[in-house]
N, C-alpha and C positions, 0 to 999 in steps of 0.2 A: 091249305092246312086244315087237316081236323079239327074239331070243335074244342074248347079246353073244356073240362071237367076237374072241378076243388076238392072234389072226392072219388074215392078207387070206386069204380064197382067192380060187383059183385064178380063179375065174369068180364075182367080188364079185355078190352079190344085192342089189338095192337096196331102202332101205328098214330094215337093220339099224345097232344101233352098232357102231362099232372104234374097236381102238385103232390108230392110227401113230403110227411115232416121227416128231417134230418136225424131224427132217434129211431127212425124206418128202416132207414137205409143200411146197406151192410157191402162189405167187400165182398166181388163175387170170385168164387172159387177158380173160373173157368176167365178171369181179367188173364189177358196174355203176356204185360208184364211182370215179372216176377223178382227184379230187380226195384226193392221199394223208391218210392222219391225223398229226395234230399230234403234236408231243413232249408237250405235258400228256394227251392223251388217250390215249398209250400207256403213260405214269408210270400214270396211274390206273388201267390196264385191269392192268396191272403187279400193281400193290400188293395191287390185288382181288383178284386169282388166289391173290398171295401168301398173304392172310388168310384167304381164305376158297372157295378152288378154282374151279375152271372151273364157273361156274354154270350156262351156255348152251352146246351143242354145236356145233362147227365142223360145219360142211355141207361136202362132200366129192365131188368123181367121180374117179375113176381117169385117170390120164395115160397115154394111150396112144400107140404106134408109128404111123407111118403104115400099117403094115400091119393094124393091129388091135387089135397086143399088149399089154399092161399095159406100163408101165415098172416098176413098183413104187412109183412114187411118186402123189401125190393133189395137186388142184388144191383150192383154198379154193376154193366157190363165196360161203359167209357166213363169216364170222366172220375177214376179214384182219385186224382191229384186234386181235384176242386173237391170233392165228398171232404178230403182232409182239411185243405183250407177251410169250409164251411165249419168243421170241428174245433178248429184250431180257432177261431173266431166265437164258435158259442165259450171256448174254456177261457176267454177274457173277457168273457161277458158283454161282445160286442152284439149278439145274437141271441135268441131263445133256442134251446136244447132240439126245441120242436118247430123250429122255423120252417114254414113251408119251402120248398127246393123245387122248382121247376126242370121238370124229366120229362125223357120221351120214350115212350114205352116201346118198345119189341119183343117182340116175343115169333115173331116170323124167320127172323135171321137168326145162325150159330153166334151163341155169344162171344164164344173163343174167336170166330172170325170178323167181328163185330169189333170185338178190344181191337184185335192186331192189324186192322184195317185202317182205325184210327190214328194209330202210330205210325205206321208206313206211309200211306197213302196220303201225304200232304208234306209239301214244301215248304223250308224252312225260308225265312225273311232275310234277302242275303243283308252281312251285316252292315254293309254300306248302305242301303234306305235306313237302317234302324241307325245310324249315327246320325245321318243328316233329320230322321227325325224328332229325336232330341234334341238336335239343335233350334230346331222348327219350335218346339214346345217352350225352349229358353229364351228364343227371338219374340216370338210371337205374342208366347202369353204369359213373359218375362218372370217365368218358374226360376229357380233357381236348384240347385243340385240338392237340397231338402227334399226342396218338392216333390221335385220330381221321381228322386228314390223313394218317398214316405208313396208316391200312389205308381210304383212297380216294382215295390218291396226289394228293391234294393240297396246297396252303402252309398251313399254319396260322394264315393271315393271313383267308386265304379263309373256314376253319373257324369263324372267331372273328365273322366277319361274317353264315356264315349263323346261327351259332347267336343272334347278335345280334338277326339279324331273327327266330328262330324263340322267340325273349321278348318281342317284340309284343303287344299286347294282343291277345287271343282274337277279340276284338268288330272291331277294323281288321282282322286275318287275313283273316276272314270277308267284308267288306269287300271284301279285296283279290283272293278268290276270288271274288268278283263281279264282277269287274272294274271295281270302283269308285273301287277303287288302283291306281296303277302301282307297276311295284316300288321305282321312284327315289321315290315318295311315301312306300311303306311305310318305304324303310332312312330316309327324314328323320325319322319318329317313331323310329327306334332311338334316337335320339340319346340317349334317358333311357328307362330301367328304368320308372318311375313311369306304370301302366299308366291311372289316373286322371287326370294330368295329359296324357298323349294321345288319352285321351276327350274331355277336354276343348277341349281343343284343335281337334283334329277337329268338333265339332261348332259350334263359332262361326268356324270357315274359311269364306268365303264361294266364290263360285264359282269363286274361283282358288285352285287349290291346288295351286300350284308347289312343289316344293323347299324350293326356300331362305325362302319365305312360311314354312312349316311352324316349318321349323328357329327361324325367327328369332322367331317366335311363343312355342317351346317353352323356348330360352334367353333371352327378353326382359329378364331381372333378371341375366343372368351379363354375366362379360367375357372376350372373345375373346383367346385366349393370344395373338393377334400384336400385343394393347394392348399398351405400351409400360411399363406396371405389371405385368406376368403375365410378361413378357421379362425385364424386372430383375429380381424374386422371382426365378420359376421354378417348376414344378409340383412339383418335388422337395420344395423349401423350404416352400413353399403349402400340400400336402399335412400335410408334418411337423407344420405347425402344426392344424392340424385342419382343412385345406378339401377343397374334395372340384374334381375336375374332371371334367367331363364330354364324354368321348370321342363323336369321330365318325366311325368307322373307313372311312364311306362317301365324304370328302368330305375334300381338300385344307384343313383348316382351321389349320393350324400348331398342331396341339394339342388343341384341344378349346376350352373353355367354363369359366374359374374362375368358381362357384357362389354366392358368396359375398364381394360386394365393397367391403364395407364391413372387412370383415377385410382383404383386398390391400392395400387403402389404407393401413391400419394396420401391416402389414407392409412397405408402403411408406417410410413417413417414419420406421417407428423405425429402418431400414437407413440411409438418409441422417442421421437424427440422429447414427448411430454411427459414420459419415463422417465429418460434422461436427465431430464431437467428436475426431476425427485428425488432425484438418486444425488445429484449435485449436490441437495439441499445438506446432504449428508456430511458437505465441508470438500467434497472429492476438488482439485484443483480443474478437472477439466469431466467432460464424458460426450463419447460420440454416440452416435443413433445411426445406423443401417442396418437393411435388410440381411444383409451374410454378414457374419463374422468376419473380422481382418486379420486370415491364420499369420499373413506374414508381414505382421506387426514390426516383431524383431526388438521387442520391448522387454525389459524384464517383469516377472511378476510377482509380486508380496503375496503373501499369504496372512489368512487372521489366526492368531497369537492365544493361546490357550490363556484362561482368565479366569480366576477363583471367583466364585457369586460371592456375595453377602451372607453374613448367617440370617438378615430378613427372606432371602430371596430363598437360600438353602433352606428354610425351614417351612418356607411355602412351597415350593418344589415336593419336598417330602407328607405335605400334605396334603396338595392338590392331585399327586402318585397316587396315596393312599384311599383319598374317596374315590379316582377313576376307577381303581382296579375293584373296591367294593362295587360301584355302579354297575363295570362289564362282566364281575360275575355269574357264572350259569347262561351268558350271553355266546353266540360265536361270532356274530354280527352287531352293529348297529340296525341295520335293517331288521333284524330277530326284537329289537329294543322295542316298549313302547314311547309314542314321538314326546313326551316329557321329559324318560328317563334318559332317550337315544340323546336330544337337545343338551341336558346338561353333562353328558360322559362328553359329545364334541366341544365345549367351551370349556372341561378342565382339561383336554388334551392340546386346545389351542393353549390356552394358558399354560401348561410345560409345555409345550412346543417354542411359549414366547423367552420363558423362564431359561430355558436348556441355551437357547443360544445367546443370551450374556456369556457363557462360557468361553467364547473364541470371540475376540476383537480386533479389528486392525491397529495397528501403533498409527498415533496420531499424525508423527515424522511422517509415516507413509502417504494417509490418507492427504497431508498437505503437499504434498510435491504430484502425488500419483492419481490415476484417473480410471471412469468408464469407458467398457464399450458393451453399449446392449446393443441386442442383434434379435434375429427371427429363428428359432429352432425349425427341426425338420417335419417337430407334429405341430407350428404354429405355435408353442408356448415363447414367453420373450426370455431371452438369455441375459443376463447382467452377470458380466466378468468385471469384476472389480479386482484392485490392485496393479496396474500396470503405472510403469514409470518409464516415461523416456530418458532416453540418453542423457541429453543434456537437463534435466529436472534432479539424475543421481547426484547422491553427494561426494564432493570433491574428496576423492583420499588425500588424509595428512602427507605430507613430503616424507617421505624416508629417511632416516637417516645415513649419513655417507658412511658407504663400509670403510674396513680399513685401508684398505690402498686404496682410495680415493683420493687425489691430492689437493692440495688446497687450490684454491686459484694464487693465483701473484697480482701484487698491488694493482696492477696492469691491466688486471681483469683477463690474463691469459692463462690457461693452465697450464700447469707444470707437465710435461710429457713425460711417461715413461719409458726409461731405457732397460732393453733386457742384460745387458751387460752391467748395469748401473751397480747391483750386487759387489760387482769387481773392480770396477773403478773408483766409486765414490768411497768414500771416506766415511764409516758410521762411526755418529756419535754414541759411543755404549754407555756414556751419561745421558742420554735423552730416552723415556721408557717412551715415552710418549709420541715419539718419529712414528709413523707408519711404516707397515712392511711393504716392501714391492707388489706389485700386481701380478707379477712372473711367480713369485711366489704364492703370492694369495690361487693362483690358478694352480699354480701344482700342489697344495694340500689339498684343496677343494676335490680337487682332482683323484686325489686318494682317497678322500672322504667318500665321492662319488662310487669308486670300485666295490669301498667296503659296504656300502650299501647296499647296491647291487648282489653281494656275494649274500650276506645277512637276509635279504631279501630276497632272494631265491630257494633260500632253505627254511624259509615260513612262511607256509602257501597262506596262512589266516590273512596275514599282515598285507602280503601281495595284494589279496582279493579286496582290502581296504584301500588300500594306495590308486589303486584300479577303478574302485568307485567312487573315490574321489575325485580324480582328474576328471571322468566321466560326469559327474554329479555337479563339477564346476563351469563347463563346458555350456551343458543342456537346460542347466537352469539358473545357473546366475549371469551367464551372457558373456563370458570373458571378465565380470570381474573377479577377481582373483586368480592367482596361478598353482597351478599343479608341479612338483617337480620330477614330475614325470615328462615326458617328452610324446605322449598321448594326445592327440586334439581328436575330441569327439564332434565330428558332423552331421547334421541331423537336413537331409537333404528337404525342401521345400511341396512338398507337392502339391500344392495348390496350382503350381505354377504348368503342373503337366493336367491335369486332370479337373474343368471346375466343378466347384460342389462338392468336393472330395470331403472333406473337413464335416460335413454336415452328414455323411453319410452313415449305416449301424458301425463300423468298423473305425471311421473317424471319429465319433463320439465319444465311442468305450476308448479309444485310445486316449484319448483327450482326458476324460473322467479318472484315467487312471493316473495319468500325470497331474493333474490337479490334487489328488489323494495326495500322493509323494512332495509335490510342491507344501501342499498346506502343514506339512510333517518337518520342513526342513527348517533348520534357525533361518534368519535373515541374513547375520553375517557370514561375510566367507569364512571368516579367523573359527566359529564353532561349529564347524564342518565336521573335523577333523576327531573331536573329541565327540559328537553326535555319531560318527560311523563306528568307532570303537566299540559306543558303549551300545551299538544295535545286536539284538540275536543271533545267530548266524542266518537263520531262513528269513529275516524281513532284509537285512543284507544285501542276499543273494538274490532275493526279490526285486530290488530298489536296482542292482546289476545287471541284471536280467530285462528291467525296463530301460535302463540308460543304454543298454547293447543295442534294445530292439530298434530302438530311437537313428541307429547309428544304419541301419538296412538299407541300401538303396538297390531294386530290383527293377529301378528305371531305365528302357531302353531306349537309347537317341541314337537319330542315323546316322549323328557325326564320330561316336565311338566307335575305332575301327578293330580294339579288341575285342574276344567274346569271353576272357577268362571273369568277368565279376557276374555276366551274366548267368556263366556253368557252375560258380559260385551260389548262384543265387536260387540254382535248379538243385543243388546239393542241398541247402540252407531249407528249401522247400519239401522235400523229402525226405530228410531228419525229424523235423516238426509236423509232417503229415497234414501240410497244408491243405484246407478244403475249401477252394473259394465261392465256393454253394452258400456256404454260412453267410455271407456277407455282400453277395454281388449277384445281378442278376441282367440275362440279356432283354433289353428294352431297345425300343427303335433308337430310343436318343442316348443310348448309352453303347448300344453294338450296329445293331443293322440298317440303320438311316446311314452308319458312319463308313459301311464296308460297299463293295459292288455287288450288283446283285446273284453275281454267283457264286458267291460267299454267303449270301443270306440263300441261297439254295440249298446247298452243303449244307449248313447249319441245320435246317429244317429236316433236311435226307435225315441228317446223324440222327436229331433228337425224335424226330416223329415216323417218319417213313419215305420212301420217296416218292411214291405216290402222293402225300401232301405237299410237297416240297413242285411236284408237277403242276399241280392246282393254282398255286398262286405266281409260275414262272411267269403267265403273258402278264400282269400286274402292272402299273407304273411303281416307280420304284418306292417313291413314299407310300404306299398302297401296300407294296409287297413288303416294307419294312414293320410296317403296324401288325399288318397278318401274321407276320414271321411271330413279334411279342405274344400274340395270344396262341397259337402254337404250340410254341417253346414252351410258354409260363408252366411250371411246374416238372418239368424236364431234368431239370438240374444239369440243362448242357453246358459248357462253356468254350469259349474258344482255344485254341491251343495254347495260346500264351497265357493263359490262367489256369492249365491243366498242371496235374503235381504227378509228373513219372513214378510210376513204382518201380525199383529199381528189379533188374532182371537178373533170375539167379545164374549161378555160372553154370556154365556148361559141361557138365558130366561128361565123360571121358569113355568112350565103349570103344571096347573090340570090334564092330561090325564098322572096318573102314568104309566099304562098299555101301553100306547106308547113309555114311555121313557126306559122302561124296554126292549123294542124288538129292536133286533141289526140291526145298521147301516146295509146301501150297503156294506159297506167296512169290516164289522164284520161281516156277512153271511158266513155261508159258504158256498164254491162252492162245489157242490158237484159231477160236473166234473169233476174239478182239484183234488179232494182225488183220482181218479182213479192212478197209480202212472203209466205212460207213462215212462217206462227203456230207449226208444231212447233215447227222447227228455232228460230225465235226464241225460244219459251219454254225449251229446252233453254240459248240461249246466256246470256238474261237469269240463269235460274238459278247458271248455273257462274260466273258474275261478279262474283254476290254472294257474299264470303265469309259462310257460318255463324259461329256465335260458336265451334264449335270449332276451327275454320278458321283465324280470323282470327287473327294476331298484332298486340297491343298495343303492341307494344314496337317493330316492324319497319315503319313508315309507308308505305306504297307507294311509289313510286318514281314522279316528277312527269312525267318524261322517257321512264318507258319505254313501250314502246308497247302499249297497251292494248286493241287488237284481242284478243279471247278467243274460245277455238279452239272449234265450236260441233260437233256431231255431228249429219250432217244427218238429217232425218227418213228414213226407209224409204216 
């Protein structure tokens, strides 16, 4: 190497190092990037400098006059990414403005070809030594992800990832220097330490080896923090107790993977028990604690009882109103608030929040006979249904009194029977006001009483529409106690028992939420029912009707009903109300395509994506092709047949042109391609048709109705 020189001269010889101070130097016109560099990329060039000095020399020529002359200053021909750093470092005053810079001067080579040589002509570090190197730096000379990012101006988010992937097994690295992995394959085996169970793994992956395949593979026995069990605990909690959760630093997972589920669960229900157990404290005669809900209880349920405050309480409610709302004035937020003002606007809206419900109480009668049940909602929040009363806990109704043709018993303890001739035989006393009348009679007034009902109540739809929601309203929510006399029984079919989880679902909630409104509305007794529906609106009414109908739907199909009129009822029922079962239901492996064969999850795929996708994941094992199918689908808005809502089709217009109507549809054509009989493509389709025995679901009958074309992949 050339001699160094601390100073330019006069007449710079090229081909030596200098130093120039950094207020020297300049961007050259002729640098062949012209794409500036990034903030992360000068942070890094940054830090490096800082740790560890200018490892590469700036490339340099002299700036000169138009006449010839040096200016004194120097153009970068290489190294503007470090000229910045070096900058970026004097404006934090880690540097002097005039810091000497060690360069190497040329002036022999094109600087244009000088920059662009640099950029080109050097091989990038593939990223597999650079993982295993930071791991080297973390083992070795036990840095930590600070460190390590503080001296390569990186996040320590970044650090913890590569060192992540740089604990790989040895054996996938290798692998992935092969180019056998991609890196999004490698970081899915970071997911676990456990370099055996990534072997493993790896090696019974079949030809797809997606991502999320891997991942899903690797944590098949854990539960995804965004379960609704992992949400309520918490990893904090989960942890403490001895679980382990496993991170995914590469992938949006809300957390990671709790390890260990059989413990969650258990850390589950003893938290609710210990709810429960608070909720007790409240005087409740019993309270249960499990994870789901118990839809079919079969219990009745109380509702809390509107309740006048205090004038202490009404007058602080009205006051506590009136400073909140000066508080949130000119506010749209809390968050807009400053944290003094935002602090006391939340503590007078908890305080009406606490105030507001003294208004609705449960009757004590209730709370002493009647019980809990908390449970796990579907985002993890704890449910407490209070007011259920079992059967035998209800109160005994008084005895009736005997109508009038009731007879007495005889000293004997036997009762007197009725004769329908007895009218004509016996002998009345017309001094006794007090004899009862026959039963033959008591049935034929009744009997006319009945008609005239009927007739009066045919000719006053309001009255009807009340009578109607009553029986209705007796039925579905006081359990059979009391009777209607109407000859109406409302059935409200169970479906917990066809579908699990159903109950927890968007559809099941809001159903549920709705019915609880109408319950916490109604009296308690049966007896003011009757006098509650009169004196309702007519629209909250027909609302409260409209609920107890919908309650009444069963669009349940069982393969031992051999008729189809409830179910063409039910595709009527569906197309009136322009059913969209998009709003509320979605195909997922464990809700459609783990449950069907897989050439039904073909078809599915054909329908919503293409069939070219639907080709891609045919060689699949089936769990494999059923997860593929979910992601897919997701966002498709396909569904299967039996959740599809027919529009109905208009009639059919009536033309002159017989000769037209006579010639077959597109769809009645024949193809006369397809007569050719292609044996591959058949034996392919016959296959996918039959489910295997591990295929098959025993419990999930096929579906009689849906259509059964199966999606075939043609031969090549």
């Amino acid at each position: 190497m050339n001699a160094v020189t601390e100073t330019v001269a006069a007449e710079p010889v090229s081909g030596v190092e200098i130093f120039v101070p950094l207020n020297k130097l300049k961007k050259s016109p002729r640098n062949a990037r012209k794409v500036p560099h990034g903030e992360a990329a000068i942070e890094a060039l940054a830090a490096s400098i800082q740790h560890k000095g200018m490892i590469q020399n700036l490339v340099v020529e002299p700036e000169v006059k138009a006449d010839g002359t040096p200016t004194g200053c120097y153009f970068v021909t290489a190294g503007e990414g470090r000229r910045l750093a070096m900058l970026l470092r004097a404006k934090r005053k880690q540097i002097r403005k005039s810091e000497p810079v060690r360069c190497w001067l040329d002036t022999a080579n094109d600087p244009a070809e000088v920059s662009l040589d640099e950029n080109v002509t050097r091989t990038a570090m593939h990223p597999a030594d650079q993982f295993e190197r930071f791991a080297e730096l973390s083992r070795d000379k036990g840095w930590g992800a600070e460190e390590i990012g503080a001296r390569f101006g990186v996040s320590p988010e970044i650090v913890k990832r590569r060192l992540r992937l740089g604990a790989v097994s040895p054996k996938l690295m290798d692998v992935y220097r092969q180019d056998g992995l991609t890196l999004d394959q490698l970081a899915a085996f970071a997911i676990t330490d456990d370099h055996a169970r990534q072997e493993q793994v790896f090696e019974n992956l079949s030809w797809n080896k997606e991502p999320w395949i891997i991942r899903r593979d690797l944590t098949a026995s854990n539960v995804p923090a965004s379960d609704r069990r992992a949400v309520f605990i918490g990893a904090d909690a989960y942890v403490e107790a001895g679980g382990n959760v496993i991170r995914d630093l590469f992938t949006e997972d809300d957390g990671g993977f709790f390890e260990d589920a059989g413990l969650l669960d258990t850390l589950v229900v003893e938290r609710l028990r210990e709810i429960a157990g608070e909720v007790l404290a409240e005087g409740w005669k019993w309270a249960e604690a499990s994870i789901d809900y118990p839809h079919g209880h079969g219990m009745r349920r109380y509702y809390p009882q509107h309740v006048a405050l205090s004038d202490e309480d009404e007058a602080r409610l009205s006051e506590a109103a009136e400073a909140h709302d000066a508080l949130i004035e000119g506010y749209d937020s809390y968050e807009d608030m400053p944290e003094d003002v935002a602090a006391k606007a939340e503590a007078l809206s908890d305080e009406i929040d606490a105030i507001s419900a003294k208004r609705s109480a449960y009757d004590p009668a209730v709370i002493e006979r009647g019980g809990v049940f908390v449970s796990l909602g579907s985002n993890g929040e704890v449910k407490i249904e209070r007011g259920h009363v079992r059967a035998e806990d209800e109160p005994q109704p008084e005895a009736e009194p005997e109508d009038e043709g009731e007879r007495a018993s005889a000293e004997d303890g036997e009762a007197v029977e009725d004769d329908e001739d007895a009218d004509e035989e016996e002998e009345v006393d017309e001094a006794d006001p007090g004899k009862p009348i026959s039963d033959s009679l008591i049935r034929d007034l009744t009997a006319h009483r009945t008609l005239g009902l009927r007739l009066a109540l045919g000719e006053q739809h309001d009255m009807a529409m009340v009578a109607l929601t009553h029986a209705l309203v007796l039925d579905l929510f006081y359990h059979g106690f009391g009777k209607s006399c109407l000859t109406i029984t409302a059935k409200s079919e169970d479906l917990t028992t066809h579908a699990e989880g159903i109950g927890d679902t968007k559809a099941g909630e809001a159903l549920a939420a709705r019915h609880n409104q109408w319950g916490a509305q109604l009296p308690d007794e049966t007896a003011d029912l009757w006098p509650f529906l009169v004196a309702l609106d007519g629209d909250s009414r027909t609302a409260l009707l409209a609920h107890c109908v919908s309650l009444t739907v069963n669009a349940v199909k069982v393969p031992w009903e051999r008729s189809a009129s409830r179910i063409e009822a039910a595709e009527g029922l569906a197309e009136a109300v322009d059913l969209d079962m998009t709003a509320t239901w979605t195909a997922t492996a464990r809700s459609y395509f783990g449950r069907v064969t897989k050439a039904h999850i073909a078809q599915a795929v054909s329908e919503a994506v293409s069939s070219e996708a639907a080709e891609r994941i045919v060689p699949m094992k089936k769990a494999d092709m059923a997860d593929a199918a979910e992601q897919l689908v997701a966002g498709t808005g396909w569904l299967p047949a039996l959740l599809r809502t027919t529009e109905a089709e208009p009639e059919a217009v009536e033309t002159e042109n017989v000769a037209a109507d006579e010639q077959p549809s597109e769809a009645e054509a024949p193809d006369t391609e397809a007569e050719a009989p292609d044996t591959e493509a058949q034996d392919v389709e016959d296959a996918m048709a039959q489910p295997t025995e591990a295929e098959a679901d025993p419990s999930e009958p096929e579906p009689e109705d849906e259509d059964q074309s199966h999606y075939a992949v043609a031969a090549e």
